[in-house]
Structures are given as structure tokens and as C-alpha cells.
C-alpha positions in Angstrom: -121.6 -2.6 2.7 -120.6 -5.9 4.9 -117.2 -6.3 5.2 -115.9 -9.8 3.8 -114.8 -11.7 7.1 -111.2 -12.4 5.8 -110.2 -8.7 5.1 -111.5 -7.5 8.8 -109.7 -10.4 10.0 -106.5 -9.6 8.5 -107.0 -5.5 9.6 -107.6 -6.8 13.3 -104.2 -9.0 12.5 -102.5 -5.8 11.2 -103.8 -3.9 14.3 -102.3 -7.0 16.4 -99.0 -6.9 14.9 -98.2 -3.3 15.1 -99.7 -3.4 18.7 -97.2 -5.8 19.3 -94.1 -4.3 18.0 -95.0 -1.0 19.4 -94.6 -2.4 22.6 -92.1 -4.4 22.2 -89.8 -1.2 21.2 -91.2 0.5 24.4 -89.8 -2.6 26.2 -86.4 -2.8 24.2 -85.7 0.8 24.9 -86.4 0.7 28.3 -83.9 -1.9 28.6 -82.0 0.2 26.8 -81.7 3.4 29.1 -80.5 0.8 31.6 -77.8 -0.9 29.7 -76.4 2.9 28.2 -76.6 4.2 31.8 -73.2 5.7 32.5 -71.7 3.6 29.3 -68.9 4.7 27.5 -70.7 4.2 24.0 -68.5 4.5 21.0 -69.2 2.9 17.6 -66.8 0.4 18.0 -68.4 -1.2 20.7 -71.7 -1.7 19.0 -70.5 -5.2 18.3 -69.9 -6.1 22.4 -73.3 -4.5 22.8 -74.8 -7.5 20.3 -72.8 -10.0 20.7 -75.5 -12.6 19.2 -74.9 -11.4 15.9 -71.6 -10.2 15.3 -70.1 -13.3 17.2 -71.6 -15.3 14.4 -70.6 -17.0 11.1 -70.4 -13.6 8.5 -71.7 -15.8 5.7 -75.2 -14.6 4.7 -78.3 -16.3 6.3 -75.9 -18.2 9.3 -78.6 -16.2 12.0 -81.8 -17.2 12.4 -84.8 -14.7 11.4 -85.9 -14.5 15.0 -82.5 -13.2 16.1 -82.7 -11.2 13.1 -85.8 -9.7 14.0 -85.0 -8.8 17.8 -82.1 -7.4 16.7 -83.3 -5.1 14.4 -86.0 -4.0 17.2 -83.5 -3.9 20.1 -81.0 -1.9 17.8 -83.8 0.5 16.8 -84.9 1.0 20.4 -80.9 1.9 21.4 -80.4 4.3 18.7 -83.8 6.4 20.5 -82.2 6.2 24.2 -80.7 10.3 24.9 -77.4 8.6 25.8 -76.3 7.4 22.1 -74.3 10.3 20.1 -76.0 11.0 16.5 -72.5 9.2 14.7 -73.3 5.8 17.0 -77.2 6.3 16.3 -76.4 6.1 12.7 -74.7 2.7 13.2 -77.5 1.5 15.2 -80.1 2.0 12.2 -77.6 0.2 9.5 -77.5 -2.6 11.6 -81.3 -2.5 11.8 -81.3 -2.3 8.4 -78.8 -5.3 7.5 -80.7 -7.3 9.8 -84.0 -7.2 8.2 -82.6 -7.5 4.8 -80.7 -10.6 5.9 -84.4 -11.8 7.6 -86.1 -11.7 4.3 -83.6 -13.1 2.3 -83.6 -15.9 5.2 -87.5 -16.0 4.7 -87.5 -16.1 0.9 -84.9 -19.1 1.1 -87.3 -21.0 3.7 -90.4 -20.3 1.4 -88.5 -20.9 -1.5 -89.7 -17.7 -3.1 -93.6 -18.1 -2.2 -95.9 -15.8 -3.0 -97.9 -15.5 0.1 -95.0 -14.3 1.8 -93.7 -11.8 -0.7 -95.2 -8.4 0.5 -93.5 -8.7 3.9 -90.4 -9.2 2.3 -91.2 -6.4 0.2 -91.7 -4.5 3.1 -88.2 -5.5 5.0 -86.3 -4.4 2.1 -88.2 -0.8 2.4 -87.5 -0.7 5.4 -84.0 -1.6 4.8 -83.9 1.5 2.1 -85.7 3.9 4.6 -83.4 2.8 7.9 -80.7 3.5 5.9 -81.3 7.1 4.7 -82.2 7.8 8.3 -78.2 6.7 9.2 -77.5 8.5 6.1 -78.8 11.8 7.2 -77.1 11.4 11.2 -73.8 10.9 9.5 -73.5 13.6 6.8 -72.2 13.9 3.6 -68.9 14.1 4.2 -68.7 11.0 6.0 -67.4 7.7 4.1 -70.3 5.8 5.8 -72.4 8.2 4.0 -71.1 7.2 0.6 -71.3 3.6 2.0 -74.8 3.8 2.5 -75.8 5.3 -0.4 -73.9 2.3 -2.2 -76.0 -0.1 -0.6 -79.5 2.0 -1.0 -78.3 1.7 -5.0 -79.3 -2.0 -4.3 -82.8 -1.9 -3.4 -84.4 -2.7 -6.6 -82.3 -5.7 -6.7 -82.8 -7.0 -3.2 -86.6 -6.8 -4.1 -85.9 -8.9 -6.9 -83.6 -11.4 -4.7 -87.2 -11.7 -2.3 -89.5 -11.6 -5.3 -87.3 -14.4 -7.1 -86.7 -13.1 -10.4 -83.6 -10.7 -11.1 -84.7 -8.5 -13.9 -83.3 -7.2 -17.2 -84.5 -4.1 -16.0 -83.2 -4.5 -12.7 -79.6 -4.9 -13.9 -79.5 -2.1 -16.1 -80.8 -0.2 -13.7 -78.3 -1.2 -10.7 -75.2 -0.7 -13.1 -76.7 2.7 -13.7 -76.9 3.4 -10.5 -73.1 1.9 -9.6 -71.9 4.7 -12.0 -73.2 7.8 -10.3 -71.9 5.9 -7.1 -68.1 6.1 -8.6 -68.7 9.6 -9.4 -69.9 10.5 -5.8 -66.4 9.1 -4.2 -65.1 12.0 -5.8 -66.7 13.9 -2.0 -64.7 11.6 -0.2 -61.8 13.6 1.9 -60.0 10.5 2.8 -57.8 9.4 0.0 -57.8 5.8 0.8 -60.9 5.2 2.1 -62.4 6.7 -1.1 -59.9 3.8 -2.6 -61.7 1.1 -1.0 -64.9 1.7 -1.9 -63.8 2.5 -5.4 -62.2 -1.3 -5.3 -65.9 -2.3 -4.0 -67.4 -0.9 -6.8 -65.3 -1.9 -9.6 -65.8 -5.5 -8.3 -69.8 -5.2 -7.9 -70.0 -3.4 -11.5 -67.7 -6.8 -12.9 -70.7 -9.4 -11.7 -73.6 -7.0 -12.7 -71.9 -6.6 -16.1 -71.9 -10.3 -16.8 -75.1 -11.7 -15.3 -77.2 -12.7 -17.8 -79.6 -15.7 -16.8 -80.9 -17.0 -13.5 -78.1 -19.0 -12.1 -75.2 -16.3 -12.7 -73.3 -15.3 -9.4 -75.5 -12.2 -8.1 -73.4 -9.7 -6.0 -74.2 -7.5 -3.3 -72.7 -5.3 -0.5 -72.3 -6.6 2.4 -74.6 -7.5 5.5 -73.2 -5.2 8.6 -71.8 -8.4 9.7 -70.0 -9.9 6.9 -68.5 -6.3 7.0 -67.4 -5.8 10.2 -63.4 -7.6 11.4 -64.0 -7.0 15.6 -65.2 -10.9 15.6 -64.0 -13.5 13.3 -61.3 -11.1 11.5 -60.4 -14.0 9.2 -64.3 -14.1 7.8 -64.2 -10.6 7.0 -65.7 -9.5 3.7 -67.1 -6.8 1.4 -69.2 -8.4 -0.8 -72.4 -11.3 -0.5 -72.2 -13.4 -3.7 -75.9 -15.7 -4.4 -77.1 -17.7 -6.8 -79.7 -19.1 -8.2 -80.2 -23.2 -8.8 -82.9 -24.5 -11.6 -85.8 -24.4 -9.2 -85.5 -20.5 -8.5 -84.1 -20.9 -5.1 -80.9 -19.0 -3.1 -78.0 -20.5 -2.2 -75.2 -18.9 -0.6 -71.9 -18.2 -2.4 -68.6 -17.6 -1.4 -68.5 -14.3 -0.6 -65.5 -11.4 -1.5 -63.0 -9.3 0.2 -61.7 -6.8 -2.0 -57.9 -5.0 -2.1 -56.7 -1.9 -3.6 -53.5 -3.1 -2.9 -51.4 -6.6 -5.0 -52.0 -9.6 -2.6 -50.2 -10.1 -0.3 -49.0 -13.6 1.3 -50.7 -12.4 4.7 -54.0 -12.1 2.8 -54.0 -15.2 1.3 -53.5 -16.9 4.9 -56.3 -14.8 5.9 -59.2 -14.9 4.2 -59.4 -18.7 3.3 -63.3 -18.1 3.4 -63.1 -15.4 0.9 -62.5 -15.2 -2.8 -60.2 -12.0 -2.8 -60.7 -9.7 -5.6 -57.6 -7.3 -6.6 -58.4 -3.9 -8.2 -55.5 -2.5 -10.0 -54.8 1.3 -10.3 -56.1 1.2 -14.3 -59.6 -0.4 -12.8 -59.2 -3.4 -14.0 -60.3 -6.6 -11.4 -58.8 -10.0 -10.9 -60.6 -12.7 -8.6 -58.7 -15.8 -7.1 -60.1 -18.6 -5.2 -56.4 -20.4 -5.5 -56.4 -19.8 -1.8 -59.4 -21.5 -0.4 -59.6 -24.9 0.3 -61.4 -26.9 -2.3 -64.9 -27.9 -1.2 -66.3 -30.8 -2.8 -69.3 -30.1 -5.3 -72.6 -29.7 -5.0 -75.1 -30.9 -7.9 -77.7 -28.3 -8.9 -81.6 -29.1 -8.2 -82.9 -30.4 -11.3 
């Protein structure tokens, strides 16, 4: 049986492009070996090691998908050199995986949700999921990143929703499901107030997914790696990516949320002036202010 000339052209074009990124990763960790040699690698110098992202605005889609992309190879590449420790390996393929979620929410927004594009942004949030579990497994159970992890892995249905353009009835009822067993896994937790924190997180996360509805309620979701992270811009900080969609199906961007266990404090209000901070009381309850922020002037919907 002939082949029909478009399918053995896009086979050659599959060939091409894992040809390509197979070497590319042979060149990243090359580069690699060098940069680690004789490096005093900790975790918290991941961020002076990519400077390009963390350096940047935390709010959701401010890199561009090619940085995104190189990123995501060049982090991969540096969690395989022999000089990373398994606990800084583990970061390495959380940031790989924040990165290539954030590249196809980035590419859905350019496309504005087009089909032609969707399986490769089905395939980024797999990858996303599978990245993940691999950081998951390096930094053990009775780690808080663990927990963290899993917290964003509970997502992955609804990311493919965010890159496929429709949030689901399904999807939500599955994702508040799945925010439930998270609260009863913090329970592992050893640390007291870390445990806290991501308690706070989910409290806040299960408050949106309770009340969306419709397209056009807030949708809200964990963090990128660098929304999350305070080593650059400390006052941009934040736990949780708020989106939404407008009338025509596409993203935009909310203000996004840092979340406190603790009553506000004036110092936090000075702070995060990007934010909306969300305070979790001990009974569970949450209360959002945006009293804080500076009052941006509004944006009509697309009709």
C-alpha cells in the first residue's frame, strides 16, 4: 500500500524534530559538565544558574516560548551532568516542567486556542505531568516538595483543558476531587508550618474551583516555578496563577495570589502590590483583598 505523501512527510518531520532535540540535549549537557565543573551547586542557586528566566516578570506568559523552550532543554541537560545531587536534580526537572507548561499556555494564547496546534500542547502538559513525577520520585515522600508536586500533578486535566480551550464540568469536579485527597496527604508533612502553607494554598485553590461555573470565571492554578520563587523580584512573589477567559474563548492573564496562614500584616500589604493576598484563617475559612493594589484602569471584554 502507497503511503499518502502528507503522512510520510510529517514522519520524516517527526524524525527531524526528535533528531534535533536529541542533539541539542547532547549539546546543552555538554555545556553543562563545563559550567558545574568544580561548582558549588545547591538548590538555591538554580535561579543564578538561569538568570533569563527567574530575572523576569513572575506574571504568567511575560517569557517568550523560545526562552521557554531552551530552558526547559538546558535544565533537563543539567539535571543529567554527574555533578548535580539527586535533591538539586529534582529542581532542575520542575523547572523543566513549569517551563513547558508556561510554553503552551503562551502558544495556545498566540493561536488563540487553534486546533492545529492542540496535540503539541497536549503533549507539553504530559510532559509537564511526567517531569514532574520524575522530581517527585528524587525528592521522596517525605519531602514538602513532594507534596508540592503532587499538588500541581492534581492539575493536569485542567491545564489540558486551559490548551484545549474549554474547562469542563468534568474537569472541575474532577480537580476539586483531587484537591481533597491533596489536604489529606499534608497530614505526611513533618514540618508543621510548611504543611500550613500548602494547606493555605489549597484552601484558596479549592474556593475558585468551587465557584467556577461558566467560561469567563477566574480559573486558578499553582504556580509557574517562577511566580513561586522570591530570590528575584521578592515583591512579585506568588502562589497562585489566576486566568480567564474573555467571550471569544481566549486567555488573559489575571492578577495572580500570594497566600498567608498568618492575619496581614502592614509589611505584606506594602509588599505584594502585584498580588491579591488571600488570608486563610485557622477554621479554613479564606478572605481575598485587592484593597492593596493600585487600581488599574479597565479593560472591555472582546465581544
Amino acid at each position: 500500500m502507497i503511503e499518502r505523501y502528507d503522512e510520510v512527510r510529517e514522519r520524516n518531520f517527526q524524525f527531524q524534530r526528535n533528531l534535533i532535540g536529541q542533539t541539542a540535549v547532547e549539546i546543552f549537557r555538554r555545556g553543562a559538565e563545563e559550567d558545574l565543573n568544580g561548582y558549588q551547586l545547591r538548590v538555591k542557586s538554580i535561579p543564578e544558574l538561569f538568570p533569563e528566566y527567574f530575572e523576569q516578570p513572575k506574571k504568567l506568559g511575560s517569557v517568550d516560548e523560545l526562552t521557554l523552550r531552551l530552558l526547559a532543554i538546558r535544565s533537563m541537560a543539567y539535571a543529567e551532568t554527574s555533578a548535580v545531587p539527586p535533591h538539586t536534580r529534582a529542581a532542575m526537572f520542575e523547572l523543566a516542567g513549569s517551563a513547558i507548561w508556561e510554553s503552551a499556555f503562551i502558544q495556545t494564547v498566540t493561536d488563540h486556542n487553534h486546533i492545529h496546534s492542540v496535540d503539541e500542547r497536549l503533549d507539553y502538559i504530559r510532559g509537564y505531568t511526567t517531569l514532574n513525577k520524575a522530581a517527585q520520585k528524587l525528592y521522596g515522600p517525605d519531602k514538602i516538595e513532594y507534596h508540592r508536586l503532587s499538588l500541581r500533578n492534581a492539575f493536569g486535566r485542567a491545564l489540558e483543558d486551559v490548551v484545549c480551550g474549554d474547562v469542563t464540568a468534568e474537569t472541575v469536579e474532577e480537580t476539586l476531587t483531587l484537591l481533597t485527597r491533596q489536604l489529606e496527604g499534608v497530614r505526611f508533612i513533618q514540618d508543621h508550618r510548611q504543611a500550613e502553607g500548602l494547606v493555605g494554598e489549597i484552601k484558596v485553590l479549592q474556593l475558585y474551583w468551587q465557584q467556577y461555573q461558566k467560561k469567563g470565571d477566574p480559573v486558578a492554578l499553582p504556580s509557574t516555578v517562577r511566580g513561586g520563587d522570591g530570590h528575584f523580584l521578592p515583591d512579585e512573589t506568588h502562589d497562585i496563577d489566576i486566568i480567564r477567559q474573555r467571550k471569544d474563548s481566549s486567555w488573559i492573564v489575571m492578577p495572580p495570589i500570594e497566600v498567608k496562614k498568618y492575619q496581614l500584616a502592614d509589611a505584606d500589604l506594602q509588599r505584594y502590590t502585584k498580588s491579591l493576598l488571600a488570608y486563610v484563617s485557622p477554621d479554613g475559612s479564606v478572605s481575598v483583598t485587592s484593597s492593596h493594589r493600585a487600581v488599574p484602569k479597565p479593560q472591555a471584554d472582546i465581544a
